[in-house]
Every structure is written in structure tokens, then in C-alpha cells.
C-alpha positions as CSV (number, residue, x, y, z in Angstrom):
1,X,17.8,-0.1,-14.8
2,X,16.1,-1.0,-11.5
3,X,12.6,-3.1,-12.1
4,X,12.1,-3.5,-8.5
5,X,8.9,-2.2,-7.2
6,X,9.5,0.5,-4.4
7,X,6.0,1.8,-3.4
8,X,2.6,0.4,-3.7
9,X,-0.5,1.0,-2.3
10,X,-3.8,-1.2,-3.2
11,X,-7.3,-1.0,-2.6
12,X,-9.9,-3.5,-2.9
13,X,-13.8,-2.6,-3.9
14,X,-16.7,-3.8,-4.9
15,X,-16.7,-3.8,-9.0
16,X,-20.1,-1.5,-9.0
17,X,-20.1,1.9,-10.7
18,X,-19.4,3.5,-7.6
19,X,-16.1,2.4,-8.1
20,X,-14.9,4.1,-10.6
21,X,-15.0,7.6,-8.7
22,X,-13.4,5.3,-5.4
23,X,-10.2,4.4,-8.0
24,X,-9.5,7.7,-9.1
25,X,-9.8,9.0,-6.0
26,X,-7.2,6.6,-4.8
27,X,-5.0,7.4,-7.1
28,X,-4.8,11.1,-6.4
29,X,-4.6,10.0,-3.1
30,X,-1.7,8.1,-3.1
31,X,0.0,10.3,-6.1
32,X,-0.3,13.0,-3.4
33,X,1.0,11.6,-0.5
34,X,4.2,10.5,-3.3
35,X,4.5,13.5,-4.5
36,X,4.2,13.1,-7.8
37,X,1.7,15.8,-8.3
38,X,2.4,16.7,-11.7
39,X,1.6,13.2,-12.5
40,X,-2.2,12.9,-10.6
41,X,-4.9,14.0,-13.6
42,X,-3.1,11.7,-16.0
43,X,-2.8,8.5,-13.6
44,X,-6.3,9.2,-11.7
45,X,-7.9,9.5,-15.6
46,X,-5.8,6.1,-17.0
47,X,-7.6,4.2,-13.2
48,X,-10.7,5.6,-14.3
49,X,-10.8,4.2,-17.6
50,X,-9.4,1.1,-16.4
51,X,-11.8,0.6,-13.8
52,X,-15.0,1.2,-16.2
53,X,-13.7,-1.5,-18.2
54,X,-13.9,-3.5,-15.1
55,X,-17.0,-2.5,-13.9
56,X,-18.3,-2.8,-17.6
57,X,-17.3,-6.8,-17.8
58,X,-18.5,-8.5,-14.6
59,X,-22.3,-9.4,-13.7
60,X,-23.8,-6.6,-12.1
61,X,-26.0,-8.8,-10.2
62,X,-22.8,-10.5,-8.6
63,X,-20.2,-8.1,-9.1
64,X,-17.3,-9.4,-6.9
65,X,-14.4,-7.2,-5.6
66,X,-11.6,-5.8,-7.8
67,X,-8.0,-4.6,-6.6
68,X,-6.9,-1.3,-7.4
69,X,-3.0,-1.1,-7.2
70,X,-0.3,2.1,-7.9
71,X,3.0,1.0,-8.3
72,X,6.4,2.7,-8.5
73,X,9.1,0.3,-10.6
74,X,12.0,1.2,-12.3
75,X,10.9,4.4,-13.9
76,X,7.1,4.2,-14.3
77,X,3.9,4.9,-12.6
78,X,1.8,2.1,-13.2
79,X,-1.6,1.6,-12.3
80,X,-3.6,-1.8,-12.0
81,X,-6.7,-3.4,-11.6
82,X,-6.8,-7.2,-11.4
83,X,-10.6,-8.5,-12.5
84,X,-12.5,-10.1,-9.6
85,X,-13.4,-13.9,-10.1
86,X,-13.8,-15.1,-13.6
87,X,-15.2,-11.9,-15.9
88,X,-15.7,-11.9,-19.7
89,X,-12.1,-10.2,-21.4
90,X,-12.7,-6.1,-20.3
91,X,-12.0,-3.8,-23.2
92,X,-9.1,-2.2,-23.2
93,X,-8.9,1.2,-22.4
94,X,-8.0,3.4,-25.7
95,X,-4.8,5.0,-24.7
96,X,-0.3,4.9,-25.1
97,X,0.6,2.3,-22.2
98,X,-2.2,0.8,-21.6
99,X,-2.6,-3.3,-21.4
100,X,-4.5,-6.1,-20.3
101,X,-2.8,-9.5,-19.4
102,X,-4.6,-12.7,-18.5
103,X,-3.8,-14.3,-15.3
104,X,-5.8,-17.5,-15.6
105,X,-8.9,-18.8,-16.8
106,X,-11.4,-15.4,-16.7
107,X,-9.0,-13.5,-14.7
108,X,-7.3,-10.6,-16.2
109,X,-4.8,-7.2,-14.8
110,X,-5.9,-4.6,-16.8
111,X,-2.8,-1.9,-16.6
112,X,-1.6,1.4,-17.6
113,X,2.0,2.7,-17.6
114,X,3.3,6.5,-16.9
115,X,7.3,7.3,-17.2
116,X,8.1,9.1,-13.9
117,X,9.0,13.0,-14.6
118,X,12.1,14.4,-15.7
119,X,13.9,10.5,-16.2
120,X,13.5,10.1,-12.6
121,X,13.9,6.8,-11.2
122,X,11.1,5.2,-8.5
123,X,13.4,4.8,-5.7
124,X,14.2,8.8,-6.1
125,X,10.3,9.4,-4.9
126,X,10.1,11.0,-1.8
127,X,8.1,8.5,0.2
128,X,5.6,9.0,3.2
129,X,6.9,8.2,6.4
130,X,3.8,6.9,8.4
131,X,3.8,6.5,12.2
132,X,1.3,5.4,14.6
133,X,-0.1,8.1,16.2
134,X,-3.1,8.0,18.9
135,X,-6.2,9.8,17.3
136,X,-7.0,12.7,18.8
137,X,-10.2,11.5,20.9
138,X,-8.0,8.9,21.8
139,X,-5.0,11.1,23.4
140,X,-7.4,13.4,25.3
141,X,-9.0,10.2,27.0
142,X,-5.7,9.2,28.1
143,X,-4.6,12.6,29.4
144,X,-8.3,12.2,31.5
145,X,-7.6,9.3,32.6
146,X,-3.7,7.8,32.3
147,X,-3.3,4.0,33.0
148,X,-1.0,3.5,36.1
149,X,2.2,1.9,35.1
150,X,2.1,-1.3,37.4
151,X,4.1,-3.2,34.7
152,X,4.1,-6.7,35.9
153,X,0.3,-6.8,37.7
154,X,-0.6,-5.8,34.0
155,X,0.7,-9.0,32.3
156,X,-0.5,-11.1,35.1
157,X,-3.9,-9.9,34.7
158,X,-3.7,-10.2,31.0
159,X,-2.3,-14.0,31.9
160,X,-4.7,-14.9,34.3
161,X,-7.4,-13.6,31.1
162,X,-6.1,-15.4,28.6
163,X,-6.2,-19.1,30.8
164,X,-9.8,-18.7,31.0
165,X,-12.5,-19.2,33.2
166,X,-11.8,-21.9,36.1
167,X,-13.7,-25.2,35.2
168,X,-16.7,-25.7,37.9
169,X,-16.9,-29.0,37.0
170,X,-13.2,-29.7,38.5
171,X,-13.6,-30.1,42.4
């Protein structure tokens, strides 16, 4: 069996209740863009749970940031939260798969496990492919108004930039 992680996507928020609604809406997020719909409602409910329990054991008056994390290893779904700074131990989560492991002093990964459908192995998920794409207000202003291709007068302006200003003390 393969137990290396191939896909993960994290997200970092402030550990306030608003949080909870941000992590499961991540993880439908990123469940969608997998494809692993049949698996969203399941995973988005285990990063809400795990998330409360998060939000539940740090100081609301300094709450910190948390890191939200879906991986894809071997074949499991597995969703993370690692505890911001040092929190009191966060109740576990009542559920099959579900963990918390201490990292160091106060710091904990609160976790939850889901097998992949039908035996199907992470590096079988169809993946997004993601390019870098202008936005759209971005390629109308360059339609307007196209940069002239001058190629080396470009870099030497850039150059000339970067050296900064002349010294007027230097005569």
C-alpha cells in the first residue's frame, strides 16, 4: 500500500467560532474540486466537529490561528486541524476514525480518517489541473491597452529601477 500523501490543500484561520462554518466550507471546497463528491457531507461534518473542538479549547480573548488541512494518502481522506499555540487538550470529536495526537507541549492535530470509495487508492483521484489565468478585468485592460514588446528597453528600465536613485551627494 502507498502512504504517500498525493493532494493537500490547507487553510489557516483564526480559531473563533466563525471558523467552524470557514472549515467545512473548505472542505466541500476542496472535496469538490477532487471529486470525491460522494465523500463531501461526511468529511465537511468530521472538519466541523473537529474544528469546535478547537475553537472550544483556546482562549477566546486570544484565540490564535489554526490550520485546516485535507489530505489524500494511501487510501483515506483525512482531515486535520493542528491547535494554534499552546491550548488546553481539545475533546475529541465522538466518531469511527477520529483522533487527537500531541505534537509538543500544548500543541495537538486533532484528525479524522475516511477510506476513499470503492477501495480506491489516492493517487487514482482525478486532480485539478490549475493554471494561471489573467482575471477577467485584467485581460480586457490589456486588450485596451497592450504593452509594446520592446524586449530589451524593458529589462533595462527595470535595471536602471532596481539600482536606485543616483546619490546627490556623489559629485
Amino acid at each position: 500500500m502507498n502512504n504517500r500523501t498525493e493532494q493537500m490543500d490547507d487553510l489557516q484561520l483564526v480559531a473563533l467560532p466563525t471558523a467552524v462554518g470557514c472549515t467545512e466550507m473548505f472542505v466541500r471546497f476542496s472535496l469538490t474540486e477532487w471529486k470525491l463528491r460522494g465523500l463531501r457531507d461526511a468529511a465537511a461534518e468530521a472538519g466541523r466537529r473537529l474544528a469546535e473542538a478547537v475553537v472550544g479549547a483556546v482562549d477566546g480573548k486570544q484565540p490564535g490561528v489554526f490550520n485546516a488541512r485535507v489530505r489524500l494518502t494511501g487510501g483515506e481522506l483525512f482531515i486535520e486541524i493542528e491547535t494554534p499555540r499552546v491550548v488546553r487538550v481539545p475533546a475529541v470529536p465522538d466518531g469511527p476514525r477520529m483522533g487527537v495526537t500531541e505534537l509538543g507541549v500544548g500543541r495537538y492535530l486533532l484528525w479524522a480518517s475516511l477510506p476513499l470509495p470503492g477501495g480506491m487508492n489516492a493517487s487514482a483521484v482525478p486532480l485539478p489541473r490549475r493554471q494561471r489565468r489573467p482575471s477577467p478585468a485584467a485581460a480586457i485592460e490589456a486588450q485596451r491597452d497592450p504593452l509594446p514588446d520592446d524586449g530589451d528597453d524593458v529589462m533595462q528600465r527595470i535595471l536602471f529601477g532596481l539600482s536606485g536613485p543616483p546619490d546627490r551627494h556623489h559629485r
